[in-house]
N, C-alpha and C positions, 0 to 999 in steps of 0.2 A: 218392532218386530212384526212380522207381515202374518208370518202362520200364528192361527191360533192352536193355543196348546192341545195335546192329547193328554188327558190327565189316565192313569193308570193308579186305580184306587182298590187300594188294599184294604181286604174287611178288619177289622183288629177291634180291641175294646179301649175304651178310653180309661187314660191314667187317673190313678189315685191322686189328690193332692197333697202333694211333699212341701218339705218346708224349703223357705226360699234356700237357695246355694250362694253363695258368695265370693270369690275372687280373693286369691290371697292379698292383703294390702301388708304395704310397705308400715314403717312409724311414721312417716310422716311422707303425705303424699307428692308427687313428682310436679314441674312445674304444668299448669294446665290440667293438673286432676282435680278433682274433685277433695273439699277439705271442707261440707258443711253442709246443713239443709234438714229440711223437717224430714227423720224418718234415718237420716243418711249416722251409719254405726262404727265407721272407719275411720280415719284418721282426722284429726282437727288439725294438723300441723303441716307445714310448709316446707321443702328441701331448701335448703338456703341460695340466696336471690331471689326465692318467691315470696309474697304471702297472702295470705287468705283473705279474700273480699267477695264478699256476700253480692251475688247478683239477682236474687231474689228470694222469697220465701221457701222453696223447695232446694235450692242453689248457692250452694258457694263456692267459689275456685280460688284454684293457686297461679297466682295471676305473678307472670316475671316480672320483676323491677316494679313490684308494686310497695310500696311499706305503709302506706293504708288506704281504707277503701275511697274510692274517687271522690272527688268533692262535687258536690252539688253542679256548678259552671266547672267547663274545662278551662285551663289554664290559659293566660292570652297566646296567641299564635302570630309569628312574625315568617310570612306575611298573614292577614287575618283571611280567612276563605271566605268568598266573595257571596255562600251561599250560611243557612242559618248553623253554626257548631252543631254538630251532633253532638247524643249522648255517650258516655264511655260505654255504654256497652253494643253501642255500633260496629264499634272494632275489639276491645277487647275479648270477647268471650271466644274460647276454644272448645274445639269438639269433644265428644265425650266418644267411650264405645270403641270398634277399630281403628275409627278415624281418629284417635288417641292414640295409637303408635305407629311403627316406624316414621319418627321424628316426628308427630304431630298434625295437627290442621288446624291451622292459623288463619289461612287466608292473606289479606293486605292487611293483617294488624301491623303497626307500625309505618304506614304508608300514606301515601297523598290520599286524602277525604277529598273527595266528590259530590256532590248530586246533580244527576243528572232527572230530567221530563222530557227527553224524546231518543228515539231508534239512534239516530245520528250518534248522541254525544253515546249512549250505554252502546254501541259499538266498539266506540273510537277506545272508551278507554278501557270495556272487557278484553278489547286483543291489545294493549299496551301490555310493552315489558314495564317491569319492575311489580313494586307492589301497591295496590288501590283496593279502597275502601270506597264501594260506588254504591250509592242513596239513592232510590229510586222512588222520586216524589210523584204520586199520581198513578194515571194509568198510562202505560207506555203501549198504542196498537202498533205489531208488526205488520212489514210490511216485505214482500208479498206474503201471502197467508200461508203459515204455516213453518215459514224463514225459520232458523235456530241459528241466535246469535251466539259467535263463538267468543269462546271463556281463555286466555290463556294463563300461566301459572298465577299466584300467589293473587289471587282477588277473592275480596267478600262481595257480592249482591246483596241489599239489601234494603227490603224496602222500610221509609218512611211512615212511625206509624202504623194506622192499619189501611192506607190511602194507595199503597205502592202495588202493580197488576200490569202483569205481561201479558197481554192479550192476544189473540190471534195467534202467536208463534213460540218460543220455546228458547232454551241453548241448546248448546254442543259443546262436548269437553272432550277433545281429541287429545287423545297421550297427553293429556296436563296433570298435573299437580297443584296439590295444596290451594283448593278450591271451597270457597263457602256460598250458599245461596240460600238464604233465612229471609222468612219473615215478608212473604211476597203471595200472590195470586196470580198461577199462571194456567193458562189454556183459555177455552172460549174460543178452540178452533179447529170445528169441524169440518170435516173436507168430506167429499163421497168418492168410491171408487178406493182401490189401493193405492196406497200413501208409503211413508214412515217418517210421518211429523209429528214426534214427541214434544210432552213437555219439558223436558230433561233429557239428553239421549249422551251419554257416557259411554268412549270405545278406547280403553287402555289406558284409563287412566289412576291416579291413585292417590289416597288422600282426599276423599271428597265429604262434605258435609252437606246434608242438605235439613233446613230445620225450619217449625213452625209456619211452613207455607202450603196454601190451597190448591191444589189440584181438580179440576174439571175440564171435562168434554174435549179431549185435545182429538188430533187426530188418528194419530195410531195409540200411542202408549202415556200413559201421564207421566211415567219416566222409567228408563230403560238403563243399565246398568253391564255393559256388554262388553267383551271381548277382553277381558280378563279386567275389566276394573276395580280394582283393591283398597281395603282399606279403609272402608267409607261407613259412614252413618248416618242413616234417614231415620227422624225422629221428630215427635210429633208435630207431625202432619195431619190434614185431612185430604183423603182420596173420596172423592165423589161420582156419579151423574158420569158411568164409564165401563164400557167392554174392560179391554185387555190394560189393564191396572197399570202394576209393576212388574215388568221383567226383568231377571235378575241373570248374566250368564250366559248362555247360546256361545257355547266353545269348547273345545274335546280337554281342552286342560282342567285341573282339579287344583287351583292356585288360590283364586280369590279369597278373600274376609271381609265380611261385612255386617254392622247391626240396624239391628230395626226394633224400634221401642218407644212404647207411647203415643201410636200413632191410630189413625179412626178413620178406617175402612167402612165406608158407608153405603151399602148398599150400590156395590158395585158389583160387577158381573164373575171376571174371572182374571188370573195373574194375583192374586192378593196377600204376599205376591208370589210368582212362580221363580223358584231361586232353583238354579241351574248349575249342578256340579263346581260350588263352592267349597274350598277346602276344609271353613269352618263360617257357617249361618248362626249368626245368634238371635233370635226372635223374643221380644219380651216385653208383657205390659201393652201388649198391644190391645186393641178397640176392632173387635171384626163381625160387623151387624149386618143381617141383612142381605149375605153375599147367596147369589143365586146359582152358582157354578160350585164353585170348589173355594176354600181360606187359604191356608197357608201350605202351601205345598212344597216338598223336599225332593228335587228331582234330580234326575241322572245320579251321579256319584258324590253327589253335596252329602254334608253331614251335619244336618242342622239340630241347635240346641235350642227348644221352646220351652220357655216360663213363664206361667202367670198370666198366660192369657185371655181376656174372656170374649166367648163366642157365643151369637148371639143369634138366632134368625137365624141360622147360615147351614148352607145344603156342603154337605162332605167338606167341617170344618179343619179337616187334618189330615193330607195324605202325601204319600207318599211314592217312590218307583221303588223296586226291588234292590238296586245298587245301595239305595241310600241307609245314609245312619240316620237313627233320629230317637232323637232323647228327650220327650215333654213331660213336665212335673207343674202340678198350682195349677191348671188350666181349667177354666169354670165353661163347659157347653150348655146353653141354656135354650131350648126348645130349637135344638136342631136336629138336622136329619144327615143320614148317608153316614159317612168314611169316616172314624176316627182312628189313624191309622196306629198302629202299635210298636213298639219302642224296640229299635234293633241295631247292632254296631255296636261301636265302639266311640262313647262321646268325649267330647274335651271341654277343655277349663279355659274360660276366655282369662284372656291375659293383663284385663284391666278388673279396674275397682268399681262396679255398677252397686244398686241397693233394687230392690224388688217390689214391688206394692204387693198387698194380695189383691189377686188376681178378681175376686170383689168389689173391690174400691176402682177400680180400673175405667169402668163406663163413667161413673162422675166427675173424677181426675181428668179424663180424658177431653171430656164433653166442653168442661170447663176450660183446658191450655192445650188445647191443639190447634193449630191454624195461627195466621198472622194476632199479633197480638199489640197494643199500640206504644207499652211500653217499653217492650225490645228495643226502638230507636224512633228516640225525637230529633 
């Protein structure tokens, strides 16, 4: 996005800490929920075709067609892939958050594994029909500077370890669906002048995941979220070393759903991010240090719901427009200044099954699993 925002900050006092809220859960959760994890009070049990496989110590899901957890080596493959097997949870793992319903985000689970180390081939097979599973060994520089390769349906991205980095340039996810991009390092592409070379730039799309990848110094946006795209979930990340963060929205409709949680906003400027007349924002567990502008802001006719956030450093950690709702409860402001903007509307109950940290425990949680991580995929 080109303009930078006008933030319209309401004086208000900041909220009490309330006790976490919770999501009504089913007896046993649905396939690709959540069914386990330090901390996690809800269901252990699986809807039948799924069951429960621990994908790591905070993490357990309900994994379709699983009847127990992966084995060590994946099974032999006829033909064998000409590149090293990934691990199961290359493809396996499904989104948490919005991007958990209407039907899901999958990505290429179940689909041709790839890896790819150059622009060429993570082209050829981001814009392939069907569905892929594409391993991005290394660092990949685009080319020309600033390019965004396009994504079309049912693909995970994913890098390699913590080795995999999109340099220079970015994607694009135009009207697609059921899209994953985890576990990568993109930007490192500055440009002067006006631009609008994200690292991420989404226009109608829906179903998108975006998890555990690094954000810095892109050109315009580290990732942009726009024109009604739904559905989705950015979750821990780090945003770094950047003006206009995340934009969220720029459109007169009041449709979208989207969460954000667990992610470490680093002394970044402003967007952090600016969520733009979504029908329902879930914000939570987020990491917002340092920001120089404004945190979390609820704008136009969005109705965002914040929990448990902790804020840190950061000048008008909370604000809002006058259209908007805005419900925050467990939120720790710790030597900031300006806007904490105060609680108004009418909020809602997200529709999935999440668990809450306090708001506390948030910076070292955070500090420790945000960002690419090596054992996500070997």
């Amino acid at each position: 996005m080109k303009a930078n925002s006008s933030v319209i900050l309401l004086v208000g006092l900041a909220c009490s800490a309330a006790a976490a809220s919770l999501a009504p859960r089913q007896s046993c959760s649905p396939a690709w929920g959540q069914c386990g994890g330090s901390g996690w009070t809800g269901a252990s049990c699986c809807v039948s075709g799924s069951s429960c496989v621990a994908q790591n110590q905070w993490y357990s899901q309900c994994i379709e067609g699983a009847s127990s957890p992966p084995p060590s080596s994946p099974p032999p493959a006829s033909p064998p892939p000409a590149s090293p097997p990934p691990s199961s949870s290359c493809a396996t793992v499904a989104a948490d958050g919005f991007a958990s319903q209407n039907g899901g985000t999958t990505g290429g689970n179940g689909g041709t594994v790839v890896t790819v180390t150059n622009q060429a081939d993570l082209e050829r097979y981001a814009g392939a029909a069907g569905r892929y599973v594409i391993r991005v060994q290394g660092r990949i520089t685009i080319s020309p500077l600033g390019y965004e390769v396009r994504i079309a349906n049912d693909k995970t991205i994913i890098g390699v370890g913590s080795t995999g980095e999109i340099r220079a340039g970015g994607f694009r996810i135009q009207g697609t669906r059921n899209i994953i991009i985890r576990n990568l390092r993109i930007g490192n592409s500055p440009t002067t002048g006006d631009n609008d070379f994200d690292g991420i730039q989404a226009d109608g799309a829906s179903n998108v995941w975006i998890d555990h990848c690094l954000f810095e110094n892109a050109g315009d946006g580290l990732v942009d979220l726009r024109a009604d795209t739904t559905f989705w979930t950015v979750s821990n990340n780090i945003f770094r070393n950047h003006d206009k963060t995340f934009g969220i929205g720029w459109t007169t409709n009041v449709v979208a759903r989207g969460t954000l949680h667990s992610n470490f906003f680093d002394g970044t400027n402003q967007r952090n991010p600016s969520a733009d007349n979504l029908a329902q924002c879930h914000m939570y567990n987020n990491y917002v240090y340092g920001i120089t502008s404004y945190g979390h802001y609820a704008r136009g006719a969005t109705n965002a719901l914040v929990e448990n956030v902790f804020f840190e450093n950061t000048r008008n950690p909370l604000t809002k427009d006058a259209a908007a709702a805005l419900n925050a409860s467990g939120n720790v402001y710790k030597s900031c200044t300006g806007t904490v903007a105060a609680n108004s509307g009418t909020s809602f109950r997200p529709p999935y099954a999440y668990t809450l940290r306090n708001a506390n425990d948030v910076p070292a949680y955070v500090r420790a699993n945000a960002g690419p991580q090596a054992s996500i995929c070997s």
